[in-house]
C-alpha positions in Angstrom: 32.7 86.8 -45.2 33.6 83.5 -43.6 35.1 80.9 -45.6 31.7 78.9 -45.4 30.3 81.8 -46.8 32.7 81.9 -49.4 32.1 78.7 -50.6 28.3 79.1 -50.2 28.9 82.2 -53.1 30.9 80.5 -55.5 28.5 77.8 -55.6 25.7 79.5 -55.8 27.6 81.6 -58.6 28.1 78.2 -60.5 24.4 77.6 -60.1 23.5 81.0 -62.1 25.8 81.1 -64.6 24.3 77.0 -65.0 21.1 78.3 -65.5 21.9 80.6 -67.8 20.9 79.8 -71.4 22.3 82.3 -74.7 20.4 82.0 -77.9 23.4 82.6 -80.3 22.7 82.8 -84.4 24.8 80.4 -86.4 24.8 83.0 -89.5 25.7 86.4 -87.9 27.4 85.3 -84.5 24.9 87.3 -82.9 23.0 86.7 -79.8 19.3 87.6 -77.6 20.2 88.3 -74.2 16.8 88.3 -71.6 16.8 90.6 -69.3 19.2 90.3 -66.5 21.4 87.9 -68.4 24.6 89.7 -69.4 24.8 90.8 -65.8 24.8 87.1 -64.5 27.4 86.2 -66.7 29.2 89.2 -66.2 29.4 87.8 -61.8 33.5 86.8 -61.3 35.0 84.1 -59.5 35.0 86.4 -56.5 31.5 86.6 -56.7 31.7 90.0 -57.6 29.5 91.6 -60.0 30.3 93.9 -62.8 27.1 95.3 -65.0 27.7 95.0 -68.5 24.6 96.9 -68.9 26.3 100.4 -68.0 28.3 100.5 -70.5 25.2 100.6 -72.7 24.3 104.5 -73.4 20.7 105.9 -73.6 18.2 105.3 -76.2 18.5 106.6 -79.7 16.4 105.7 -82.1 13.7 102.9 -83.7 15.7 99.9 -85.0 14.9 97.6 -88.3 15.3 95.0 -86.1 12.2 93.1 -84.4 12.4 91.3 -80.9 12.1 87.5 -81.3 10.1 87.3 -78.2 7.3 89.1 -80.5 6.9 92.7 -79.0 7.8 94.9 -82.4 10.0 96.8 -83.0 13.4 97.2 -80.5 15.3 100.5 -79.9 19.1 101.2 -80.5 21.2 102.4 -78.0 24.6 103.5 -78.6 28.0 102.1 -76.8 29.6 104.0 -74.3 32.8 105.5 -74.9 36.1 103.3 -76.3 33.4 101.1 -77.3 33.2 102.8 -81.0 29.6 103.9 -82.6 28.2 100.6 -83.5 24.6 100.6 -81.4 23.4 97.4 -79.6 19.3 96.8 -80.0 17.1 96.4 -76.9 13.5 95.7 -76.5 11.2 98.2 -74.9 9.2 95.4 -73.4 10.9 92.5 -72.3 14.1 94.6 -72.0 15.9 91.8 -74.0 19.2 92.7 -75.7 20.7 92.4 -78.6 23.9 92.0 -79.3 25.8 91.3 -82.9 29.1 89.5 -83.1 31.0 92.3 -83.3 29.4 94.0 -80.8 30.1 91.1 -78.3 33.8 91.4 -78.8 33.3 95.1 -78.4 31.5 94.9 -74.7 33.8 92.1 -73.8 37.1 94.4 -74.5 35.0 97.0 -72.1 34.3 94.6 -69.2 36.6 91.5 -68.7 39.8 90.8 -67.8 41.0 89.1 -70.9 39.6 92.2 -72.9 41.7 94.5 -70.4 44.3 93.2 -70.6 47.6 95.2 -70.4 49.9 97.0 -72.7 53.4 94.3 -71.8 50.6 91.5 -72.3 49.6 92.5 -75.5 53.0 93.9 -76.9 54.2 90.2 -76.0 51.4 88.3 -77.8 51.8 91.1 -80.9 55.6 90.4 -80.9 54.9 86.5 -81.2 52.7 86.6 -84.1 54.9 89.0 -85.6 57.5 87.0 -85.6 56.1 84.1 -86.9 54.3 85.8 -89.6 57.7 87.2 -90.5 59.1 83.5 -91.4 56.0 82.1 -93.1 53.7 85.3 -94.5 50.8 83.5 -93.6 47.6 85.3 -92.3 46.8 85.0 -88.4 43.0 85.1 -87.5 42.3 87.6 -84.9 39.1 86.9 -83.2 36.2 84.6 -84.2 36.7 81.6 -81.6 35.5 78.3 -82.7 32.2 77.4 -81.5 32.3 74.0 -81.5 34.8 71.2 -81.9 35.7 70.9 -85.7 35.9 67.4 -86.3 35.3 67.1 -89.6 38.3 69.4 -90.3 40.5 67.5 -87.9 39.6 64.5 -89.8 40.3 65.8 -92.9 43.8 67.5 -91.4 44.9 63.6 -90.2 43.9 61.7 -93.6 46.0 64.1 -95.8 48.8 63.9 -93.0 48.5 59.8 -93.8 48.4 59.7 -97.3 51.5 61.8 -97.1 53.4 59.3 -95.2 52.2 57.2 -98.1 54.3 59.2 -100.6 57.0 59.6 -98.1 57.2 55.6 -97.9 56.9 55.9 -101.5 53.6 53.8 -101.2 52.3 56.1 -102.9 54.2 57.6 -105.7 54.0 60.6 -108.1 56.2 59.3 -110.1 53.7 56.5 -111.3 51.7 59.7 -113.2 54.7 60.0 -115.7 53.1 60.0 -119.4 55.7 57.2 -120.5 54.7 55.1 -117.3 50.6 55.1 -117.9 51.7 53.8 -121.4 54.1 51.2 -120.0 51.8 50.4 -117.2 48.0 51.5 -118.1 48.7 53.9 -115.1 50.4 51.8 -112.6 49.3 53.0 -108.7 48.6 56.7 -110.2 46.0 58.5 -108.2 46.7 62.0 -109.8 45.1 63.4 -112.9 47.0 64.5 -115.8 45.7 66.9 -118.0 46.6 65.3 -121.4 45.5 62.3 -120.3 42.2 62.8 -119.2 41.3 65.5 -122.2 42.4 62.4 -124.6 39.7 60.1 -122.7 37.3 62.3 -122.3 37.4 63.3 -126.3 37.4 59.4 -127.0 34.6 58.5 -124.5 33.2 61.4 -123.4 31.7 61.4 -119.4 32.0 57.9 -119.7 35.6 58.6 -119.2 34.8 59.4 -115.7 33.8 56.0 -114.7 36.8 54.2 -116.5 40.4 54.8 -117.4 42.0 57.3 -115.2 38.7 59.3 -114.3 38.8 58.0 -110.4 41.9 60.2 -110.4 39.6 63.4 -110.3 38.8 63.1 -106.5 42.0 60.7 -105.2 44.0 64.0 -106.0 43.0 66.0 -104.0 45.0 64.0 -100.8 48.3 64.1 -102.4 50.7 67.2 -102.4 53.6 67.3 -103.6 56.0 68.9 -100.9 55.9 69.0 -97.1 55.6 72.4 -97.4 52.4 72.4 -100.2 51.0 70.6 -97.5 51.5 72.4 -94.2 50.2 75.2 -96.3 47.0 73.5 -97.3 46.6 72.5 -93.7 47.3 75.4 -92.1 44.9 77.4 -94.2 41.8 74.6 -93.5 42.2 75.0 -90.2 41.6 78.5 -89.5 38.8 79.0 -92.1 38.0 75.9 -91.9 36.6 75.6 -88.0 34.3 78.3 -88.4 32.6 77.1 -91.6 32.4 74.3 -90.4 30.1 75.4 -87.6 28.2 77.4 -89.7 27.4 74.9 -92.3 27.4 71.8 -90.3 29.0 68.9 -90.8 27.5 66.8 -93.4 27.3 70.6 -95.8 30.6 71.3 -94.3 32.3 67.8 -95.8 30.0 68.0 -99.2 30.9 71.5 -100.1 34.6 70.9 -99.6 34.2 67.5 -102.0 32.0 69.8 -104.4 34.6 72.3 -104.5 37.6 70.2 -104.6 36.1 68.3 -107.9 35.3 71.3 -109.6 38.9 72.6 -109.2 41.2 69.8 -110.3 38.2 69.6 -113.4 38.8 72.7 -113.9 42.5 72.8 -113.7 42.9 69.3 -116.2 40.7 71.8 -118.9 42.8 75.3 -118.7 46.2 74.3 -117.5 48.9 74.1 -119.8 50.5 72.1 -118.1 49.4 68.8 -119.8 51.8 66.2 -118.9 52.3 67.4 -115.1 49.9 65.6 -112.3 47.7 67.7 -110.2 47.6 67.4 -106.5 46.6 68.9 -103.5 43.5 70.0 -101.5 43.5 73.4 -103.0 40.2 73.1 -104.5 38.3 72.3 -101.4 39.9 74.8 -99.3 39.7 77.5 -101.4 35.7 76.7 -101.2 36.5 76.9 -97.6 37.6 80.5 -97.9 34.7 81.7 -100.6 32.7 80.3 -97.8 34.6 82.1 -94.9 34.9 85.8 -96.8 30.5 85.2 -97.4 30.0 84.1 -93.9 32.6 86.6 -91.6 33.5 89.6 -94.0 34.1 91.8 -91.1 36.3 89.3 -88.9 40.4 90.5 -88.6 43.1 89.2 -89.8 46.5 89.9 -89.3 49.0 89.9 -92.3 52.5 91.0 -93.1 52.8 93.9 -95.6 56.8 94.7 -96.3 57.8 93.8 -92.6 55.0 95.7 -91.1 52.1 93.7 -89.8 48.4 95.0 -90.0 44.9 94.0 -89.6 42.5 94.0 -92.4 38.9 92.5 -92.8 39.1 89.2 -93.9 37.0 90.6 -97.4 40.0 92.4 -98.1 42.4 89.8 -97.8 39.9 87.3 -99.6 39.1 89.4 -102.4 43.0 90.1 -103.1 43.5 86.2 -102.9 41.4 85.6 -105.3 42.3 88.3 -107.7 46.0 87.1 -107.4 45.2 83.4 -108.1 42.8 84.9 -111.5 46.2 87.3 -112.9 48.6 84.6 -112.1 46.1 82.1 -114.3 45.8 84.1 -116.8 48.9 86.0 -117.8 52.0 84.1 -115.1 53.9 81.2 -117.2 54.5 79.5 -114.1 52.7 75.9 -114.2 53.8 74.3 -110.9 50.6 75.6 -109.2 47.0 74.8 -109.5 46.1 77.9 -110.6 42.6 77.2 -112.1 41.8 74.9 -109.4 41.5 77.8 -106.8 39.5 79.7 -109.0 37.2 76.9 -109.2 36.8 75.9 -105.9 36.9 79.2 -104.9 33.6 80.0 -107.2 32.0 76.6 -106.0 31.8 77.8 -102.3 31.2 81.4 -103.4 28.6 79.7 -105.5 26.9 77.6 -102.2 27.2 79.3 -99.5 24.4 81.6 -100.2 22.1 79.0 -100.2 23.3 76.9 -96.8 23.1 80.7 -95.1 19.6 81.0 -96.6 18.6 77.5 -95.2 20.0 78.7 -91.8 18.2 81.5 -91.3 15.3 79.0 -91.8 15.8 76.9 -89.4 16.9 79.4 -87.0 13.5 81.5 -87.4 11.4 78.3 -87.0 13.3 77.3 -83.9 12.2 80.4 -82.0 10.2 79.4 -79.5 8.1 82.9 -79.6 6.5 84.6 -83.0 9.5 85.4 -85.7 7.2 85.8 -88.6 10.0 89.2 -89.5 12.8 86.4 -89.6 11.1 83.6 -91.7 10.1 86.7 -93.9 13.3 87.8 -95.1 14.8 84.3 -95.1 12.3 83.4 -97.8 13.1 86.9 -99.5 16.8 86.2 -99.1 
């Protein structure tokens, strides 16, 4: 081929893969395929092409699943081999595929590059995660991309960064939350709650308290932490739950959930903690309404996690579920008052508590935008 005909393919290449147009679902990370268009996507750089489709066995059975173009019922066909058991659905008619989120990342491990890639590759990328998980113990995400840009959580990551340069200027200052001060000084610059405080105002003027006195305090709290390291741990756990929920709930659900959850956390925390003279900060609230909403939304998505110096991948519901169980013990029986204890279990049961119904509106307004009949869909999101 000359290199006028080169350029011809590429371009023409560019033109296809322009064309193309994948209806993804916001709730499952699935997506419909038409006919024809896993193989145009699956055309390289080179112009080369490389059918995605073979690696789809024969037929096996009749699927629950309907085809949102309208024809009934589809058919289930199995992966081929090193692809696992999990079946892909296909439509009799239309020949439209399919494909659920996992079974994306399956076919894409099968047929591209960055799924193929080799052993030194992947020992290298292994080695650096391990070795950073080995100084911090945090959990790494595995694979569930962000689908869009998360602004909201990028805005929310740069105003707790500022107000922390407030305390570090000392603009800001905890120390303004001491009992003796608020008596000196009616409460001076104090932005964070104290439990004592605000159980004595709210018994003297009940939820009028809210509006008056030191009540404000309830939702400036949740910007202030008290070390640089209560706050890179906040931060680092919004970002990767946060981006995905994000795109899920969109942003306006996205920033009121995190409020919703945040406020029921710190009230939650000035009503059970013992800790009545200490002020409560952080974020902790919100974000661990982030991760109820994360372990509802992507049970099945990987994480990696450090288990006595040997690093493994679990579900994210298993690493969720044990969060949470460890922040309920540690409330109930730990004498260890330094950390918000109750304010994860309330935040936590806030976006456990709403996701349900954003994932229900969702699947809504994902049936009714189908442009062909989904009476099946709008079905069982009224059911759901």
């Amino acid at each position: 081929m000359s290199d006028g005909e080169d350029s011809a393919a590429h371009h023409a290449t560019s033109q296809v893969r322009a064309a193309v147009h994948i209806d993804a679902c916001p709730t499952c990370n699935g997506a419909w395929f038409d006919a024809g268009e896993l193989d145009t996507l699956a055309t390289d750089t080179e112009g080369d092409e490389t059918s995605l489709e073979a690696a789809i066995g024969a037929e096996h059975e009749l699927s629950e699943r309907v085809c949102p173009r309208g024809h009934g019922a589809m058919r289930t066909h199995p992966l081929s081999a090193g692809a696992g058991t999990t079946p892909v659905e296909r439509c009799g008619t239309c020949h439209g595929l399919w494909l659920d989120g996992h079974e994306r990342a399956k076919l894409a491990k099968l047929t591209t590059a960055e799924g193929q890639r080799g052993t030194a590759e992947d020992l290298a990328r292994r080695g650096a995660i391990y070795a950073i998980q080995l100084l911090t113990q945090l959990p790494v995400e595995v694979d569930n991309p962000k689908r869009e840009t998360p602004w909201i959580v990028y805005g929310l990551l740069a105003v707790l960064t500022v107000f922390f340069g407030l305390q570090t200027l000392e603009v800001v200052r905890l120390e303004d939350c001491d009992v003796m001060s608020r008596a000196r000084d009616a409460g001076g610059r104090c932005l964070a709650p104290v439990a004592g405080a605000l159980r004595d105002d709210f018994e003297a003027h009940g939820l009028a308290s809210i509006g008056s006195g030191s009540g404000w305090t309830l939702f400036t709290s949740m910007f202030l932490h008290g070390t640089f390291a209560h706050l890179l741990g906040n931060m680092y756990f919004l970002y990767i739950f946060g981006d995905n929920v994000e795109s899920l709930f969109g942003k306006l659900r996205f920033i009121g959930m995190f409020f919703l959850a945040s406020l029921v956390g710190v009230v939650a925390e000035v009503f059970l903690t013992s800790a009545t003279a200490d002020p409560i900060v952080g974020a902790s609230g919100g974000i661990a309404g982030v991760m109820a909403a994360y372990l509802w939304s992507f049970p099945r998505n990987k994480l990696f996690q450090m288990i006595l110096f040997v690093q493994v991948k679990l579900p994210a519901w298993t690493y969720l579920v044990f969060w949470i169980g460890f922040q309920a013990v540690m409330g109930l029986f730990s004498a260890q008052t330094h950390v918000a204890w109750y304010s994860h279990l309330g935040g936590f049961l806030t976006g456990f508590a709403v996701t349900p119904l954003v994932l229900k509106w969702r699947r809504r307004q994902v049936a009714l935008s189908v442009e062909h009949p989904a009476s099946h869909l709008l079905h069982r999101a009224s059911a759901s």
